[in-house]
C-alpha positions as CSV (number, residue, x, y, z in Angstrom):
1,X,68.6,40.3,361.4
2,X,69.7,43.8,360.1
3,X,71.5,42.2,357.4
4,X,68.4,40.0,356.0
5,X,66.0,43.3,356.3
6,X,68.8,44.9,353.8
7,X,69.0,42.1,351.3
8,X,65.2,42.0,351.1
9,X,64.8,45.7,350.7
10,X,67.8,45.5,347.9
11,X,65.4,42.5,346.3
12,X,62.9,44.2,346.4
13,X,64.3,47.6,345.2
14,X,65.7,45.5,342.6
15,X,62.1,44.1,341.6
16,X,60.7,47.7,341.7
17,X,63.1,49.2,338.9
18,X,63.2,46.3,336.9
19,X,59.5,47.0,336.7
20,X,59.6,50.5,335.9
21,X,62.9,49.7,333.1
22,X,60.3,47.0,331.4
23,X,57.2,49.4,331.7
24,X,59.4,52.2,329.7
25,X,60.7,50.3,327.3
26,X,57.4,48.4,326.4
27,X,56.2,52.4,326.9
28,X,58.8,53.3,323.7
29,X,58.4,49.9,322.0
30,X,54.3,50.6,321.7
31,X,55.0,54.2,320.8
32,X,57.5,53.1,317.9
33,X,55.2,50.2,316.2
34,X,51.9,52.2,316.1
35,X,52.5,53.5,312.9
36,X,52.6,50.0,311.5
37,X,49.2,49.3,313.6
38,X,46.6,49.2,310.4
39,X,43.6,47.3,310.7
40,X,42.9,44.0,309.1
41,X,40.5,43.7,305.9
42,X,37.4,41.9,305.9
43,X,36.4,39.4,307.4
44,X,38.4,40.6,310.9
45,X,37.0,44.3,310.8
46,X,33.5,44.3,312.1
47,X,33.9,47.9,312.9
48,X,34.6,50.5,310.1
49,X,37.8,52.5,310.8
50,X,36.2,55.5,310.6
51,X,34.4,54.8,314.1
52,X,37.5,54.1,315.9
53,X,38.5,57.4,317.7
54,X,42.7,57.1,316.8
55,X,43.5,59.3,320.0
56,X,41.5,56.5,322.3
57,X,43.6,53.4,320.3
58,X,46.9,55.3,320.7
59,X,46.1,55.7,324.7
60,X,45.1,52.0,325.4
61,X,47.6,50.5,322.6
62,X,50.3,52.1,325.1
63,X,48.8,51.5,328.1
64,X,47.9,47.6,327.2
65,X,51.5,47.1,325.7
66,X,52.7,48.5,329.1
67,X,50.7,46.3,331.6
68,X,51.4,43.0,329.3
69,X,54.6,43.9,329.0
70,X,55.3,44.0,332.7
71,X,53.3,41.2,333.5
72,X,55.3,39.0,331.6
73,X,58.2,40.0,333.3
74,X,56.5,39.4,336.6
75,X,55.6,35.7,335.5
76,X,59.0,35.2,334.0
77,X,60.1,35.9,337.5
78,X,57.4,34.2,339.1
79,X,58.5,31.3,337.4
80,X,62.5,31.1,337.9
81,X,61.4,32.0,341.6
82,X,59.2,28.3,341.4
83,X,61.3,26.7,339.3
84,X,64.4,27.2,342.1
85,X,62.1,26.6,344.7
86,X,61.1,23.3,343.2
87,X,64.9,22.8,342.9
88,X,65.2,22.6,346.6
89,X,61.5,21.2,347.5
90,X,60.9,18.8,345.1
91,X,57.1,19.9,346.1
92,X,54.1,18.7,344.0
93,X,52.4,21.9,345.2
94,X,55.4,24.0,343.3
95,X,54.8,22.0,340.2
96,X,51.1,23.0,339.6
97,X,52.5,26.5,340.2
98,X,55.0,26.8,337.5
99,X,52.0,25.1,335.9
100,X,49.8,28.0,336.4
101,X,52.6,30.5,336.1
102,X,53.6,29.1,332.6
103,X,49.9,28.5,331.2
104,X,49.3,32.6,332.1
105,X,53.0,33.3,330.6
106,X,51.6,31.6,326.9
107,X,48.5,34.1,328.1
108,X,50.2,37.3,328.2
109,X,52.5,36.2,325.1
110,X,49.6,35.5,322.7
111,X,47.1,38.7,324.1
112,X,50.4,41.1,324.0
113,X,49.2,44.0,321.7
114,X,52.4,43.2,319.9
115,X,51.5,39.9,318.8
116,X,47.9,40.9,317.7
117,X,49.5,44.3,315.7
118,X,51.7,41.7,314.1
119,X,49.2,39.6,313.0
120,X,47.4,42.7,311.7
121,X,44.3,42.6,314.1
122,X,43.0,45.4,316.1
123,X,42.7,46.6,320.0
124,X,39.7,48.3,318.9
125,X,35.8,48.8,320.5
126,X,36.7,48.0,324.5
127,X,37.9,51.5,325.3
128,X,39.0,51.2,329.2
129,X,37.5,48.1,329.3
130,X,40.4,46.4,327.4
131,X,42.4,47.7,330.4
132,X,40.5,46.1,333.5
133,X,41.9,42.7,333.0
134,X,45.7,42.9,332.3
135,X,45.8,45.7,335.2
136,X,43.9,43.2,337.7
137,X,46.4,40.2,336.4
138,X,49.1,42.7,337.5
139,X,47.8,42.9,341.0
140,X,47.3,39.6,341.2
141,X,50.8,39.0,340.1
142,X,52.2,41.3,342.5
143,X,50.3,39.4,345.4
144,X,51.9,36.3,344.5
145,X,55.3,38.0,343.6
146,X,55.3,39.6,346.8
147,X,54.6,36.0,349.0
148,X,57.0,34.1,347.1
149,X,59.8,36.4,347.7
150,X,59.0,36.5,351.1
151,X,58.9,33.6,352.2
């Protein structure tokens, strides 16, 4: 019994600085590529630049490339977890969640800040607001994360 309480707290120790690894790097990643974040030209730039306070966009550039990045790496394990557990199960039930756990993945892909900088739009006019979501996706990852592991 002893031994399975220290292979789930090693798991889950594991988990926990995997987390915090992916949330620094994204951390460093954002910091490095937002001197290459320019806004677009018409027609994508309803809001003139000179509206957009830069200390704001640097704050939730960071912070959003942070909680995408680390929710991605919570559905990337969310769906090797399903994907084994399928393996085993052969459960209909475990299809429809690698279902959901890959449709979000494609989610958290496409609405990275990365991949909209790259494309040249902007994270601009939300303010906190464009935080709300990825951090309640996060806590809803975690829930899921935290019964798939144990059980």
């Amino acid at each position: 019994m002893e031994k399975q309480m220290n292979k789930k707290s090693s798991i889950w120790l594991l988990i926990v600085v995997g987390l915090i690894v992916v949330a620094a790097l994204a951390a460093v990643w954002a910091i490095g590529t937002l001197q290459f974040f320019n806004p677009p030209s018409f027609p994508f730039n309803p809001i003139p630049p000179t509206q957009i306070n830069p200390a704001d966009l640097e704050l939730y550039y960071i912070a959003r490339a942070v909680l995408s990045t680390v929710n991605i790496a919570l559905l990337v394990f969310l769906i090797s977890t399903y994907a084994a557990l399928y393996s085993k199960t052969r459960s209909e039930f475990t299809i429809g969640l690698l279902i959901f756990a890959s449709v979000f993945l494609m989610k958290d892909i496409l609405s990275s800040p990365f991949v909209i900088g790259a494309f040249r739009f902007q994270l601009a006019g939300l303010g906190p607001f464009a935080l709300i979501e990825p951090l309640l996706e996060l806590l809803a990852l975690s829930v899921l994360l935290y019964l798939s592991v144990k059980y």
